[in-house]
PDB file of N, CA, C and O in Angstrom:
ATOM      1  N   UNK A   1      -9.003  10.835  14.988  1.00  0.00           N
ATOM      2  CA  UNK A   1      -7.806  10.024  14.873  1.00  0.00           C
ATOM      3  C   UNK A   1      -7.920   9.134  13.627  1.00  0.00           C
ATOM      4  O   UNK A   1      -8.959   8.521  13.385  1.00  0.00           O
ATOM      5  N   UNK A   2      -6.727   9.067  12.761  1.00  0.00           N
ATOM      6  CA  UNK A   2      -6.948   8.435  11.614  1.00  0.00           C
ATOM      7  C   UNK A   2      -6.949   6.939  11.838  1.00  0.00           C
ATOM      8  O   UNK A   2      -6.458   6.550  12.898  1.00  0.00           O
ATOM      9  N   UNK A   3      -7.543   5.842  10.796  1.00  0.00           N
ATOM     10  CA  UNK A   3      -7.260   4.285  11.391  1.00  0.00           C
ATOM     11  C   UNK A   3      -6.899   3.936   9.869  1.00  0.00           C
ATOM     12  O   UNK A   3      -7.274   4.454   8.818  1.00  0.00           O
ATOM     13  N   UNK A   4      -5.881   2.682  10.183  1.00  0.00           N
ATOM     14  CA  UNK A   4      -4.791   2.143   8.960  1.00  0.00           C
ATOM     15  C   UNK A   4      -6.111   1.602   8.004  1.00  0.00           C
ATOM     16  O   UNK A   4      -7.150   1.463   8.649  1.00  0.00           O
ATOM     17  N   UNK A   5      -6.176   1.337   6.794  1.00  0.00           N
ATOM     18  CA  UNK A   5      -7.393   1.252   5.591  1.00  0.00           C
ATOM     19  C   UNK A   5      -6.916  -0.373   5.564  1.00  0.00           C
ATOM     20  O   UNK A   5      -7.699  -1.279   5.277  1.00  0.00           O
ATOM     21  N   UNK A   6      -5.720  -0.548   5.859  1.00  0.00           N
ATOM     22  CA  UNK A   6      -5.506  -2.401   5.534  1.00  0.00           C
ATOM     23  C   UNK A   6      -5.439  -3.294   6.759  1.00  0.00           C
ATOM     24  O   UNK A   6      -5.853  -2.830   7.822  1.00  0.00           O
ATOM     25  N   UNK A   7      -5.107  -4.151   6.728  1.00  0.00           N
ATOM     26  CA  UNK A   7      -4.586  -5.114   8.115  1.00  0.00           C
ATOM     27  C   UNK A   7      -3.863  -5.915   7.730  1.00  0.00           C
ATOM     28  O   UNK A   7      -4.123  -6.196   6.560  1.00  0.00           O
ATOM     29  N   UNK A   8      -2.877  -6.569   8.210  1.00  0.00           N
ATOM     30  CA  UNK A   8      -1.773  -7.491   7.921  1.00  0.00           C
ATOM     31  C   UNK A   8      -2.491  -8.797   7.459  1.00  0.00           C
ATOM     32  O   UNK A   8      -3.584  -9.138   7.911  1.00  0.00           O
ATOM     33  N   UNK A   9      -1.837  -9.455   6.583  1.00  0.00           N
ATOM     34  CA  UNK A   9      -2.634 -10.509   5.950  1.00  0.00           C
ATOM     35  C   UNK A   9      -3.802 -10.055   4.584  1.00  0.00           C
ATOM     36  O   UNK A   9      -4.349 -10.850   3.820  1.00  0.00           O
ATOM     37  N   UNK A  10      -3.929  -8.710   4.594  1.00  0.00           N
ATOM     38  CA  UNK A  10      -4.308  -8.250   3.129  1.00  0.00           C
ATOM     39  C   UNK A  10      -4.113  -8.399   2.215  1.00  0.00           C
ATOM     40  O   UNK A  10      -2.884  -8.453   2.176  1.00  0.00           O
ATOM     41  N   UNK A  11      -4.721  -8.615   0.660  1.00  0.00           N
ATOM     42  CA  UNK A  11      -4.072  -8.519  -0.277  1.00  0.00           C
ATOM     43  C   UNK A  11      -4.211  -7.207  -1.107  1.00  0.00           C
ATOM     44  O   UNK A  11      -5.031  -6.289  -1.107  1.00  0.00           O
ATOM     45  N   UNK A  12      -3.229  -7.450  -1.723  1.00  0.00           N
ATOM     46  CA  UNK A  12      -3.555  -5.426  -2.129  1.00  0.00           C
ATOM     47  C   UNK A  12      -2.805  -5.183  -3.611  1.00  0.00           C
ATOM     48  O   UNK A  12      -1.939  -6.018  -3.876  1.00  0.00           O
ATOM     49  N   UNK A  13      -3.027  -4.192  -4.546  1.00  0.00           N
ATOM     50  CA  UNK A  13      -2.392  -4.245  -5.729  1.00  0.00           C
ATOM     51  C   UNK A  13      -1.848  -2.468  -5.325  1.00  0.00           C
ATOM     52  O   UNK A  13      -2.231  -1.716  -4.429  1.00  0.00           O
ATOM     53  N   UNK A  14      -0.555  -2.220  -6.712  1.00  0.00           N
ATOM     54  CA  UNK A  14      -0.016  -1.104  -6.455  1.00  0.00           C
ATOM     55  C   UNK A  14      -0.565  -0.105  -6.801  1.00  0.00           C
ATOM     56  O   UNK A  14      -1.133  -0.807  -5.965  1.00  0.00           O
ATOM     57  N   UNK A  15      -1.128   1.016  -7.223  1.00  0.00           N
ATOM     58  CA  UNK A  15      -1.697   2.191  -8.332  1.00  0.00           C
ATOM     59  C   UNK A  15      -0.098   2.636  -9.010  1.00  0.00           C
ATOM     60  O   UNK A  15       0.867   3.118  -8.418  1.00  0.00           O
ATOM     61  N   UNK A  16      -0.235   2.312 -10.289  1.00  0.00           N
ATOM     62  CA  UNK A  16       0.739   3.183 -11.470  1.00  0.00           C
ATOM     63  C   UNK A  16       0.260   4.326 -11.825  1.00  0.00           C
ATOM     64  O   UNK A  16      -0.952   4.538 -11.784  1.00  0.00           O
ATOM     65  N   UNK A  17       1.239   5.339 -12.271  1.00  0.00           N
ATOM     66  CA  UNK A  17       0.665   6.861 -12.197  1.00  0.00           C
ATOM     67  C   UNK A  17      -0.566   6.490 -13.189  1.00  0.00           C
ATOM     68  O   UNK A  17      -0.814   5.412 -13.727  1.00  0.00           O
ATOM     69  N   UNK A  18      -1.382   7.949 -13.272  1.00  0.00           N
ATOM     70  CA  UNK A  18      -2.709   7.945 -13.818  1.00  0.00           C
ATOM     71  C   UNK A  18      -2.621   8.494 -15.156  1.00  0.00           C
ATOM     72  O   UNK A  18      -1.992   9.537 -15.328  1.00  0.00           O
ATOM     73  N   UNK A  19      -3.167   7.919 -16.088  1.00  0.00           N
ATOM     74  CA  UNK A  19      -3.026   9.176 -17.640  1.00  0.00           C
ATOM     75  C   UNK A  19      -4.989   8.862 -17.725  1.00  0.00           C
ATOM     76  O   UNK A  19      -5.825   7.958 -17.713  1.00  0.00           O
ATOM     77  N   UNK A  20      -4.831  10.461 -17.816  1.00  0.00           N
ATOM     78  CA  UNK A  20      -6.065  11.358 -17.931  1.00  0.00           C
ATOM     79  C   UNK A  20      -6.974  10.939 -16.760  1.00  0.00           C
ATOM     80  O   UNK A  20      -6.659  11.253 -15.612  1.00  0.00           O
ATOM     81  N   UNK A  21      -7.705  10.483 -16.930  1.00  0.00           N
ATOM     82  CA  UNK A  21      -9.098   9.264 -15.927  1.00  0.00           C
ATOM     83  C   UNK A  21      -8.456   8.103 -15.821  1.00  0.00           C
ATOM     84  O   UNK A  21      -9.285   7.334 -15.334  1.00  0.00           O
ATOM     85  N   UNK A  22      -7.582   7.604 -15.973  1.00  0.00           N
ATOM     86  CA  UNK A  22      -7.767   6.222 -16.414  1.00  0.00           C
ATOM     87  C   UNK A  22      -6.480   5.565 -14.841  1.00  0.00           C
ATOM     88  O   UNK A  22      -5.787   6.244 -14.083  1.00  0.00           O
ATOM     89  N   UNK A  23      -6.568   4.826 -14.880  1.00  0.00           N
ATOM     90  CA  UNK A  23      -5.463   4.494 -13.412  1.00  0.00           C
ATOM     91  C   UNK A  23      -5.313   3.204 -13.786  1.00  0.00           C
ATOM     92  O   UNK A  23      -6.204   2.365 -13.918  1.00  0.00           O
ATOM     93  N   UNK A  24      -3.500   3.010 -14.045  1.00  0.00           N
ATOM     94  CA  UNK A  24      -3.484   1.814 -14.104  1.00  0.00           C
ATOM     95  C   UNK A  24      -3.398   1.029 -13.019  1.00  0.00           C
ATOM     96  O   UNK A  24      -3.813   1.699 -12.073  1.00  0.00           O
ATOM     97  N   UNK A  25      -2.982  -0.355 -12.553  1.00  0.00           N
ATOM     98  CA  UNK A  25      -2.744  -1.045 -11.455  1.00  0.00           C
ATOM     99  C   UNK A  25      -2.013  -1.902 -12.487  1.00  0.00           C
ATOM    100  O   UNK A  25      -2.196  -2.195 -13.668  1.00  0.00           O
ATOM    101  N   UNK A  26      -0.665  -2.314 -11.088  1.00  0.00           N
ATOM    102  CA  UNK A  26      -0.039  -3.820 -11.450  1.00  0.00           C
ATOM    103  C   UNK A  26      -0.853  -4.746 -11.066  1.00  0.00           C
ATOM    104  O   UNK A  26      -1.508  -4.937 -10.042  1.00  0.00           O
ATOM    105  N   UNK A  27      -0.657  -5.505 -12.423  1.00  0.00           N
ATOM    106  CA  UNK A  27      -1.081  -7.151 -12.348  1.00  0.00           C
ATOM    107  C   UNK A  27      -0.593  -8.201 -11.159  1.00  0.00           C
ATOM    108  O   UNK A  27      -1.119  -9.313 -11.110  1.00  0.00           O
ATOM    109  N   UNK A  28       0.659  -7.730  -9.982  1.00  0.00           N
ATOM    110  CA  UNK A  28       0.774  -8.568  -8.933  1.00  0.00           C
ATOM    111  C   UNK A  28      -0.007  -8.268  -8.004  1.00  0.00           C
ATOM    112  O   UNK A  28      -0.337  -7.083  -7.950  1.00  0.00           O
ATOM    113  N   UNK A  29      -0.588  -9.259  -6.925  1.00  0.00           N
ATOM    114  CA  UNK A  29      -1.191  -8.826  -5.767  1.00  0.00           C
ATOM    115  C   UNK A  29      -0.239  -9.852  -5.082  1.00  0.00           C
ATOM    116  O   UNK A  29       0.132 -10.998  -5.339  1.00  0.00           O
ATOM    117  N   UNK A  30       0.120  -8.451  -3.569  1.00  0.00           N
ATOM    118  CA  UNK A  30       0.548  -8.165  -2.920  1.00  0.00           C
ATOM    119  C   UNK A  30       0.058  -8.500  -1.444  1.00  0.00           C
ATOM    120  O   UNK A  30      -1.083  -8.122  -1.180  1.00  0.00           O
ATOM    121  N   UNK A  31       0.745  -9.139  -0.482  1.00  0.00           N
ATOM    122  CA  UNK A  31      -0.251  -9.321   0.963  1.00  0.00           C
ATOM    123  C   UNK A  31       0.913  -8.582   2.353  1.00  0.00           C
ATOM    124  O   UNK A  31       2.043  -8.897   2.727  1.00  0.00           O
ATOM    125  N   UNK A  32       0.032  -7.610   2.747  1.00  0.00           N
ATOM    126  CA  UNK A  32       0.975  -6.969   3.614  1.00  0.00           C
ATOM    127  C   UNK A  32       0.867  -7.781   5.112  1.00  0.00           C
ATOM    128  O   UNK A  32       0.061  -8.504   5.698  1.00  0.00           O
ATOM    129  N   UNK A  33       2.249  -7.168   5.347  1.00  0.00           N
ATOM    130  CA  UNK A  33       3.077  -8.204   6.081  1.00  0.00           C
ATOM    131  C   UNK A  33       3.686  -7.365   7.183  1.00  0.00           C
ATOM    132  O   UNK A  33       4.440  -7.957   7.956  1.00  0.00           O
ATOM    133  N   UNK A  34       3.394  -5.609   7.437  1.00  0.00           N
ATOM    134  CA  UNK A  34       3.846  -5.524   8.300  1.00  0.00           C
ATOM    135  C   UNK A  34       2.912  -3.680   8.365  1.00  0.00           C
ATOM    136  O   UNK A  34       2.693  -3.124   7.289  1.00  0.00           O
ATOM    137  N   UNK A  35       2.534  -3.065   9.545  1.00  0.00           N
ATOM    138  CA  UNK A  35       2.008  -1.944   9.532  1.00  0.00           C
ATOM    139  C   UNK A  35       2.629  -0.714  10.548  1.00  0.00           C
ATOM    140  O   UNK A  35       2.718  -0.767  11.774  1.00  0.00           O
ATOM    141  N   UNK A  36       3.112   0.643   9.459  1.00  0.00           N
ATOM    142  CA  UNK A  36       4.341   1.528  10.486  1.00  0.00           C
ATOM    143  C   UNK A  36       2.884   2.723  10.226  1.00  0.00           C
ATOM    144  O   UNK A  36       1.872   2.841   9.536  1.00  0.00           O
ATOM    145  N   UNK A  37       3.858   3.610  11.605  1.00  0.00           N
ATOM    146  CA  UNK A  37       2.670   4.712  11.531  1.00  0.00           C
ATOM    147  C   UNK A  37       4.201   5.702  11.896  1.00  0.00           C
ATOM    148  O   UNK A  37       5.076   5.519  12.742  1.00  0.00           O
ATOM    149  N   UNK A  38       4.021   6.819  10.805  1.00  0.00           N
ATOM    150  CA  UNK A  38       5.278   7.697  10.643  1.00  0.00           C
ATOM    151  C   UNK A  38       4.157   8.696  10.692  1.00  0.00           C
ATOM    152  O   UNK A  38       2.993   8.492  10.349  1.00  0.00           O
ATOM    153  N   UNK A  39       4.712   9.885  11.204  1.00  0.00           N
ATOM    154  CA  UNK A  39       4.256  11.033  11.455  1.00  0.00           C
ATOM    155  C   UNK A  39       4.969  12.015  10.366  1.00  0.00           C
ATOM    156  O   UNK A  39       6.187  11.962  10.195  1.00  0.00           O
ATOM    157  N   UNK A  40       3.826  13.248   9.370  1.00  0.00           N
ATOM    158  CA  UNK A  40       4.188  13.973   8.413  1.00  0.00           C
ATOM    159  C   UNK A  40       5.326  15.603   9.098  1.00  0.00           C
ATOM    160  O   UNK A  40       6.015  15.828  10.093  1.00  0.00           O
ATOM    161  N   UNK A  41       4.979  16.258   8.008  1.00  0.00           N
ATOM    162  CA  UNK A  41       5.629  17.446   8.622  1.00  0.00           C
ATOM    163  C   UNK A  41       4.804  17.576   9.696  1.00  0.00           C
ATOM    164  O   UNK A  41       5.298  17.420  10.813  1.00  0.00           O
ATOM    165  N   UNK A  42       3.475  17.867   9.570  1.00  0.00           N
ATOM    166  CA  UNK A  42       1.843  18.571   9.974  1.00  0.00           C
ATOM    167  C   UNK A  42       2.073  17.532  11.634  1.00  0.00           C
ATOM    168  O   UNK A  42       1.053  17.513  12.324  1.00  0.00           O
ATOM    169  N   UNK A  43       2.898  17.003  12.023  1.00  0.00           N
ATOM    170  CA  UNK A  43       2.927  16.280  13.300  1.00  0.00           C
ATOM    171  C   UNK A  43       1.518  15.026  12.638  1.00  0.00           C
ATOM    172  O   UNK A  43       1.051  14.521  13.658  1.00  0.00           O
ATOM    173  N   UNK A  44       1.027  14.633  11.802  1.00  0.00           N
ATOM    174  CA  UNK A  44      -0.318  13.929  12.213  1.00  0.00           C
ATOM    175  C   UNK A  44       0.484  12.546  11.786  1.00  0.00           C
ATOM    176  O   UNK A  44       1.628  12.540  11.330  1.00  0.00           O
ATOM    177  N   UNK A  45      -0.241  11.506  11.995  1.00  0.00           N
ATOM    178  CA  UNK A  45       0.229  10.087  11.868  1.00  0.00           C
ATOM    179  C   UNK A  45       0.203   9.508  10.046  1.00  0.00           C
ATOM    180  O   UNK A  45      -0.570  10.299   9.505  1.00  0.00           O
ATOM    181  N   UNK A  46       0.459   9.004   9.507  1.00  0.00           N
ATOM    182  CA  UNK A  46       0.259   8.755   8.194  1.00  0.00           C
ATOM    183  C   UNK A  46       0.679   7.066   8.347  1.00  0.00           C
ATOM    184  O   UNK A  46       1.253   6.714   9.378  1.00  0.00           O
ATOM    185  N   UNK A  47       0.439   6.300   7.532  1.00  0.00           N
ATOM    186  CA  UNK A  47       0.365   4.678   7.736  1.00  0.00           C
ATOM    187  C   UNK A  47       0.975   4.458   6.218  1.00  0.00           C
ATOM    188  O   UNK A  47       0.544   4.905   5.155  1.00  0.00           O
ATOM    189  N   UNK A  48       2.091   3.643   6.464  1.00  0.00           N
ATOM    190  CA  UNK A  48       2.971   2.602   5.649  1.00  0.00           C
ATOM    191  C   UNK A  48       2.922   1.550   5.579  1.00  0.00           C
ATOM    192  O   UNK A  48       3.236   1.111   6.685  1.00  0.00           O
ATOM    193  N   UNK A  49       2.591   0.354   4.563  1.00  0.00           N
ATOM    194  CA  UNK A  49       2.934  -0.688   4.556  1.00  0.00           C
ATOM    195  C   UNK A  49       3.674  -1.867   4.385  1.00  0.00           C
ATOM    196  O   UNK A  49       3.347  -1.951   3.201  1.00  0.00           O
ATOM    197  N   UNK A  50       4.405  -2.872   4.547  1.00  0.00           N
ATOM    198  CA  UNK A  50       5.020  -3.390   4.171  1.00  0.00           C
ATOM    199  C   UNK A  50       4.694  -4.485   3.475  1.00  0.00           C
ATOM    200  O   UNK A  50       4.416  -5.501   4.112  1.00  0.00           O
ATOM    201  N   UNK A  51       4.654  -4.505   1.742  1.00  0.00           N
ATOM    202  CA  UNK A  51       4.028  -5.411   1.228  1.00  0.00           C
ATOM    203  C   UNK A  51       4.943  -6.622   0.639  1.00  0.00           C
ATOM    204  O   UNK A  51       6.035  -6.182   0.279  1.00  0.00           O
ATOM    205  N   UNK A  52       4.817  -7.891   0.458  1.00  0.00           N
ATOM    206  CA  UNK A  52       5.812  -8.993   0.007  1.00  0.00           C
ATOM    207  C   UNK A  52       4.511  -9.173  -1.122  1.00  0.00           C
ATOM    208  O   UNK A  52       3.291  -9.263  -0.992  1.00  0.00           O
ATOM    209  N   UNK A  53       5.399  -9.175  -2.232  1.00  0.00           N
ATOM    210  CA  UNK A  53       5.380  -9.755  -3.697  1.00  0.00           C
ATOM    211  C   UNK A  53       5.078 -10.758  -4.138  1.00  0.00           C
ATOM    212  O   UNK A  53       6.142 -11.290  -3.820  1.00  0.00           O
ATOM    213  N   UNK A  54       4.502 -11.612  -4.658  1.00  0.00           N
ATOM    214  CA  UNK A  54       4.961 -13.403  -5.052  1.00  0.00           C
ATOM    215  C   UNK A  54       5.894 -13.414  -6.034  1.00  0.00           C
ATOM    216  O   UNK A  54       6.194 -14.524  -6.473  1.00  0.00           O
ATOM    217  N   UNK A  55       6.590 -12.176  -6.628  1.00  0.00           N
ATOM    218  CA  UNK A  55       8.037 -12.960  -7.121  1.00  0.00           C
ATOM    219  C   UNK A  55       9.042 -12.606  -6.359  1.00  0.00           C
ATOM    220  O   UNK A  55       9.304 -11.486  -5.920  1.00  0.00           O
ATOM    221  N   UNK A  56       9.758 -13.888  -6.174  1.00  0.00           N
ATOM    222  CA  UNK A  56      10.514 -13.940  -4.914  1.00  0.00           C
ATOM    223  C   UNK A  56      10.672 -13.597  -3.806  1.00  0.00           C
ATOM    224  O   UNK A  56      11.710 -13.205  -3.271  1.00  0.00           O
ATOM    225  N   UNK A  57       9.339 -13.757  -3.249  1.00  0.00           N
ATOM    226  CA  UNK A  57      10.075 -12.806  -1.589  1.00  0.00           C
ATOM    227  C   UNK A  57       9.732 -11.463  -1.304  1.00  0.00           C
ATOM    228  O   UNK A  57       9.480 -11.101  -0.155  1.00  0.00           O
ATOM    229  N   UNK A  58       9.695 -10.388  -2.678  1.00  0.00           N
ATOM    230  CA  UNK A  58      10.151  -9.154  -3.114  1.00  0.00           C
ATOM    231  C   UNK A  58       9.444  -8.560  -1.830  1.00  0.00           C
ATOM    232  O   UNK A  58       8.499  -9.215  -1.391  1.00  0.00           O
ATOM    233  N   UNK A  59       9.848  -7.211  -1.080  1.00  0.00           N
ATOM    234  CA  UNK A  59       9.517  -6.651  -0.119  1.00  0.00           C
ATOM    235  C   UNK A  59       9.564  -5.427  -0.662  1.00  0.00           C
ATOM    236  O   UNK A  59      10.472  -5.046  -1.401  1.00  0.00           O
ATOM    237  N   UNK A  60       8.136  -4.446  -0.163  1.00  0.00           N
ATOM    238  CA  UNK A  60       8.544  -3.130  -0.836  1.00  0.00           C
ATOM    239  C   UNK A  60       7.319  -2.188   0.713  1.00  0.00           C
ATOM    240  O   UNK A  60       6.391  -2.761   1.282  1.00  0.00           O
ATOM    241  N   UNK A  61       7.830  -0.569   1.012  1.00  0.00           N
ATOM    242  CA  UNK A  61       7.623  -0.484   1.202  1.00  0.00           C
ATOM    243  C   UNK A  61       6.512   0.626   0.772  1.00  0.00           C
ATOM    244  O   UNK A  61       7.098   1.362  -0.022  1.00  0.00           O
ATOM    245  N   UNK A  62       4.848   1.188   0.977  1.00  0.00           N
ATOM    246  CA  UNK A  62       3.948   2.267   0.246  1.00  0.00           C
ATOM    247  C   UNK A  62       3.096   2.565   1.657  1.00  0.00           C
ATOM    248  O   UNK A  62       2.702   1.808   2.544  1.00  0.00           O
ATOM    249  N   UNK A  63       3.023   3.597   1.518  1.00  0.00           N
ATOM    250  CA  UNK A  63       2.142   5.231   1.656  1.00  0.00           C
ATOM    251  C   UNK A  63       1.138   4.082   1.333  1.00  0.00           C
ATOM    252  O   UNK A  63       1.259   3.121   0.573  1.00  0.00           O
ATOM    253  N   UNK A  64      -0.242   4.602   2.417  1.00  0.00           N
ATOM    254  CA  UNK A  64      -1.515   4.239   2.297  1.00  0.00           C
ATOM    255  C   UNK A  64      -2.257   4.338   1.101  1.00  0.00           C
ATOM    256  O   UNK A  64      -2.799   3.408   0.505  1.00  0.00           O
ATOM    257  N   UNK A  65      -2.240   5.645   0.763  1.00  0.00           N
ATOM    258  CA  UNK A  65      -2.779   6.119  -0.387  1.00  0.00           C
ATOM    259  C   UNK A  65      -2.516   5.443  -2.126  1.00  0.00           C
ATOM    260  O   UNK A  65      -3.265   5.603  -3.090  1.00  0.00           O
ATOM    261  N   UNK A  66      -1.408   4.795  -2.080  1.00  0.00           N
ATOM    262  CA  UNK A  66      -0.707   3.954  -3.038  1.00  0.00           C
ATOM    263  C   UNK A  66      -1.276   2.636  -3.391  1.00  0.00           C
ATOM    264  O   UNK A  66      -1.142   2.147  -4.514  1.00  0.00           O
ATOM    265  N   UNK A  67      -2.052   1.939  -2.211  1.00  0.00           N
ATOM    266  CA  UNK A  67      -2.393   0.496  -2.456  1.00  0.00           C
ATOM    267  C   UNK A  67      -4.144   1.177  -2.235  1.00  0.00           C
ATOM    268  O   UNK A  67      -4.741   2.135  -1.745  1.00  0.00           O
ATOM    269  N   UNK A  68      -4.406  -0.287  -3.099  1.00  0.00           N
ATOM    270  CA  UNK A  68      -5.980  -0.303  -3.027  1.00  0.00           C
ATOM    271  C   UNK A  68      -6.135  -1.753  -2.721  1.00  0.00           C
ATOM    272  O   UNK A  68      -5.121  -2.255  -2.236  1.00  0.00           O
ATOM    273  N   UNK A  69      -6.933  -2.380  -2.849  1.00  0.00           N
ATOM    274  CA  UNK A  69      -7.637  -3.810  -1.945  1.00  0.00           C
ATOM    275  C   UNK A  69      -7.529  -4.689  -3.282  1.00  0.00           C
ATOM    276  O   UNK A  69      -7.273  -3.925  -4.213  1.00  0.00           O
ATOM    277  N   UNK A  70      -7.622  -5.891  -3.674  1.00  0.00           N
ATOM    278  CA  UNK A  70      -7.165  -6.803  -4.374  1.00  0.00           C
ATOM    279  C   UNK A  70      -8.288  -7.117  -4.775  1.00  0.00           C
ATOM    280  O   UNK A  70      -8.970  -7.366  -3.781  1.00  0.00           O
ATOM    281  N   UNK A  71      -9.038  -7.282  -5.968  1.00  0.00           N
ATOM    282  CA  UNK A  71     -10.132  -7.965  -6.641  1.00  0.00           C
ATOM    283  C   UNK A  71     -10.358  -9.468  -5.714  1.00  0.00           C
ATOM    284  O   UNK A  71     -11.229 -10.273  -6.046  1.00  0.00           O
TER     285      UNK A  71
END
């Protein structure tokens, strides 16, 4: 059984696409604020987060695989 990689109250940055090796990340960190578990085609569970921004409020929602953990 898979288990969510974050917990609410995390801070977390986004991954921007990758050129060659190199992976960028945005400069905001992010603290999630809310945790969904949506199921793929494959029936298995996959984990979403709901992350708020520090400019303004901003709410966005990412795929596990998208955020990494905050310096």
């Amino acid at each position: 059984m898979p288990s969510p990689k974050f917990k609410i109250n995390d801070q977390v940055n986004k991954k921007r696409g990758s050129i060659g090796i190199c992976l960028k990340i945005e400069s905001h960190v992010g603290t999630i604020t809310k945790i969904k578990e949506k199921y793929n085609s494959r029936n298995r569970i996959c984990y979403y987060y709901e992350v708020t921004w520090p400019d303004n409020g901003r709410r966005s929602q990412h795929a596990q695989h998208i955020l990494i953990p905050a310096p």
